[in-house]
N, C-alpha and C positions, 0 to 999 in steps of 0.2 A: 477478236474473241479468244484466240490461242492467246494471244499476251495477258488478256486479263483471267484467262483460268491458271495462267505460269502468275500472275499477281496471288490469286487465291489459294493456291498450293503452296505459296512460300520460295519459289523458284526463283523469284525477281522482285525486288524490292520497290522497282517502277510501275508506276498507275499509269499504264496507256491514255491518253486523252486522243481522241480524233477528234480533229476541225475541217469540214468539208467547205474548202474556198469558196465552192459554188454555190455558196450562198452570202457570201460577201463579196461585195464591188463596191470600189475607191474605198478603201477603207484606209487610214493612216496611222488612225491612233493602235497600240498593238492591244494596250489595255482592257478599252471600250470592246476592241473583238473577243480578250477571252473572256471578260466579265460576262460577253451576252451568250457565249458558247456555256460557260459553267450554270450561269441561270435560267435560259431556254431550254438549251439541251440535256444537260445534267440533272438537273434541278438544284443546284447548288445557292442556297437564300441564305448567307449570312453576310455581315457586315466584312469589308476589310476580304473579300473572297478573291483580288487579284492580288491583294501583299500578301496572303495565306501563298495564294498560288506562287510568286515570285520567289518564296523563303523555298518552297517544297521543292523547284526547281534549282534554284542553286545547290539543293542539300540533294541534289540527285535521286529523286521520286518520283520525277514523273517520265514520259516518254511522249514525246509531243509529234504526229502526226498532221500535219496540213497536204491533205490531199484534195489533187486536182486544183495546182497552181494556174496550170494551160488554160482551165474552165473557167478561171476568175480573170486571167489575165487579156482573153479574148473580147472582153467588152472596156479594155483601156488601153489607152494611148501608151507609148513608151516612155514618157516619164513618169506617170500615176505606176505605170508598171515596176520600175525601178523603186519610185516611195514605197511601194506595195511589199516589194522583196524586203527593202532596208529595213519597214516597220515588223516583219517574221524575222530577221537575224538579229533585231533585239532580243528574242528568248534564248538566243545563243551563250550562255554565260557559262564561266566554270560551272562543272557539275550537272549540263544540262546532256539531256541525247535529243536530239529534234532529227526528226524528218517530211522529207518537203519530197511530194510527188508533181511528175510532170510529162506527159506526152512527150516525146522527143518530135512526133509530127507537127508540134507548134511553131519548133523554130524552122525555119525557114533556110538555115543550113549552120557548119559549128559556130561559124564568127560571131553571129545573132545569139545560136545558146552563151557563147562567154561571154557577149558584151552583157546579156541578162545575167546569167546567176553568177559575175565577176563582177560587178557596179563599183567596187571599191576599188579602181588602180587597177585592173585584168591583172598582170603581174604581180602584183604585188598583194592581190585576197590571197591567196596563198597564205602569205608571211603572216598574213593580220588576222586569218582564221586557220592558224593552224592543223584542227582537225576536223574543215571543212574538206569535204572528198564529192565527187558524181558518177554515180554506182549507176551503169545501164540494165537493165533486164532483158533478159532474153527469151526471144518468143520460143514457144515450147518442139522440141525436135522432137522424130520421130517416135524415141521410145518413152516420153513422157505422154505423146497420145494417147500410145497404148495402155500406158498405165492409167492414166485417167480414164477410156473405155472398158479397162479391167474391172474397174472400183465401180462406175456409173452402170454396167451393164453385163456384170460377170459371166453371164451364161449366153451370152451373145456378141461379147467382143471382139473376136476374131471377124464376125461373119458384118458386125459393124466395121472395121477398119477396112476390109475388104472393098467394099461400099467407096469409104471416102477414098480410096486409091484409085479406083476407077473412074470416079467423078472429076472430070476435068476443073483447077484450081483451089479442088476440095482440100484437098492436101495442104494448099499453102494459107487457108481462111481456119484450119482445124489450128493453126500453129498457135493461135491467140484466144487466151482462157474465154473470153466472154464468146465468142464465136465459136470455139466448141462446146460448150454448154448447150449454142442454139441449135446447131448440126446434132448433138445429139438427141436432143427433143422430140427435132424435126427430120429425123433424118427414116422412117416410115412415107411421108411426103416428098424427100429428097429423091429416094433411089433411081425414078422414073427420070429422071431427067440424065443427059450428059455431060452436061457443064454448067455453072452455077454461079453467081458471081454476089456481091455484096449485097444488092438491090433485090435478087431473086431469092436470097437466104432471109433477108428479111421480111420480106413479102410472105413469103410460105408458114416463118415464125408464126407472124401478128395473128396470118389467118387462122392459123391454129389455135391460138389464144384466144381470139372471136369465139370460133366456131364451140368453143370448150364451155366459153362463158354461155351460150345461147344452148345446148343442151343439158348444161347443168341449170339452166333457167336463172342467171345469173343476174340479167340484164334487161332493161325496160324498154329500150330500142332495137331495131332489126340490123341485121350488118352492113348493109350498103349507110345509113345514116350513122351508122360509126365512123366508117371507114369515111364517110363526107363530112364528118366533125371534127377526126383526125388529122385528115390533109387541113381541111380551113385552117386548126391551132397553128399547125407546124409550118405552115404559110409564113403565118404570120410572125413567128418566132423568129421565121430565117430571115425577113423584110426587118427585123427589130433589133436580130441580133440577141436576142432573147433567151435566154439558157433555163427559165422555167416560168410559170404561169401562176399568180395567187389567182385564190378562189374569188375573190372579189370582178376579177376579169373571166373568171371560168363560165360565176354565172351570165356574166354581159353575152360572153360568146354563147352561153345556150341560148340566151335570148334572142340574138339577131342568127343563130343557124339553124338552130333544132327547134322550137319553138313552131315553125310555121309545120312542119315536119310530124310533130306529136298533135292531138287530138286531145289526151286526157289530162285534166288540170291536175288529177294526184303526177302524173308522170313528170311535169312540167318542172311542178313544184321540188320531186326526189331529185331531178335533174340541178337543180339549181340550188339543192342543200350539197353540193361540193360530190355528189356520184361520179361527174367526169373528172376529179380532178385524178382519177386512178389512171386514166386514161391517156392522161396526160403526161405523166410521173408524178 
């Protein structure tokens, strides 16, 4: 969103495009991916819209984002993995800027990252993509907590960091944006405790998020047959290897979990026009 209001104020002359991997697997052709990224997710409907794209890229206008390689790369094999990389560093051309996101938790240690994002000659990508580079990120230190509990919670920052210091492994789960986001949500449910761990932080989120939906009267089932809907999907995700659930499958699984569970045929039915699939991501 900042790149595309630095587009709309004239600051940058490049149109950010993001492409979320994790929604393509085995894909090879690079075309057929942005073709369907520009006219699914864009809405981008005219003829000739990846030589449009191809010319805009050369002429340095756009800014190409593919994130969450780790996410797409986890349901393939190491050579689909490799075709996968090859077919993203065809938009590497003069005049292009791409960037490619990735867990470093993927690989399995560096030899594995270079053999991955080096497939050309290890040595020798270098030479052959001259202004290819791998820029690590760093989880957030100390006074970047605080400043993000400055901004999130200004009249109570202090007495929230306070908090995550004395919560045993708090400190080290605050360092990563997505997990303090949840810590600070959640962090009224947290205090009570003394130590806290991945599994417990997100345990305390969800409920909170239950509990939020069912007094704002959000929801058509009670919380234990969420939380029993919940685990079933994500069962099944992990037995599949599954990185996300169409609705088509959404409603099967109301059918064979919540189904016997609900009573009312209006409830049945909301359930099964895609309500869970929030639930689900």
């Amino acid at each position: 969103m900042r790149q595309f209001q630095r587009f709309i104020e004239g600051k940058t002359r490049r149109i950010p495009i993001l492409i979320s991997l994790r929604d393509y697997v085995h894909f090879g052709d690079i075309g057929q991916l942005i073709t369907d990224v520009l006219v699914n997710r864009y809405n981008v409907r005219f003829k000739g819209s990846y030589e449009i794209f191809e010319q805009l890229n050369r002429n340095g206008l756009l800014l190409l984002l593919f994130d969450g390689f780790d996410e797409m790369a986890q349901q393939e094999n190491d050579e689909t993995i490799l075709s996968s990389f090859a077919a993203l560093m065809q938009t590497v051309v003069p005049g292009s800027k791409v960037l490619l996101t990735c867990r470093t938790t993927y690989f399995r240690d560096c030899l594995e990252e270079r053999n991955v994002l080096s497939p050309f000659g290890h040595d020798d990508f270098a030479i052959k993509q001259p202004n290819f580079e791998i820029i690590y990120l760093k989880e957030f230190d100390e006074d970047q907590i605080k400043e993000v509990l400055h901004k999130r919670v200004p009249e109570n920052w202090e007495r929230y960091w306070q908090i995550i210091r004395d919560i045993y492994d708090l400190p080290n789960l605050a360092q990563r944006p997505v997990m303090l986001d949840m810590i600070i949500t959640s962090l009224p449910d947290i205090e009570k405790f003394r130590t806290i761990n991945h599994a417990m932080l997100y345990k305390i989120y969800t409920d909170k998020w239950i509990e939020k939906d069912r007094t704002e009267e959000r929801t058509l089932i009670n919380a234990d047959s969420k939380r029993y809907f919940t685990r079933e999907v994500s069962w099944e995700m992990f037995k599949t290897s599954a990185l996300s659930v169409n609705i088509k499958r959404i409603r099967e699984l109301v059918e064979s979990h919540l189904v016997p569970r609900i009573k009312s045929s209006k409830n049945i039915s909301y359930l099964e026009s895609g309500f869970l699939s929030r639930i689900c991501g």
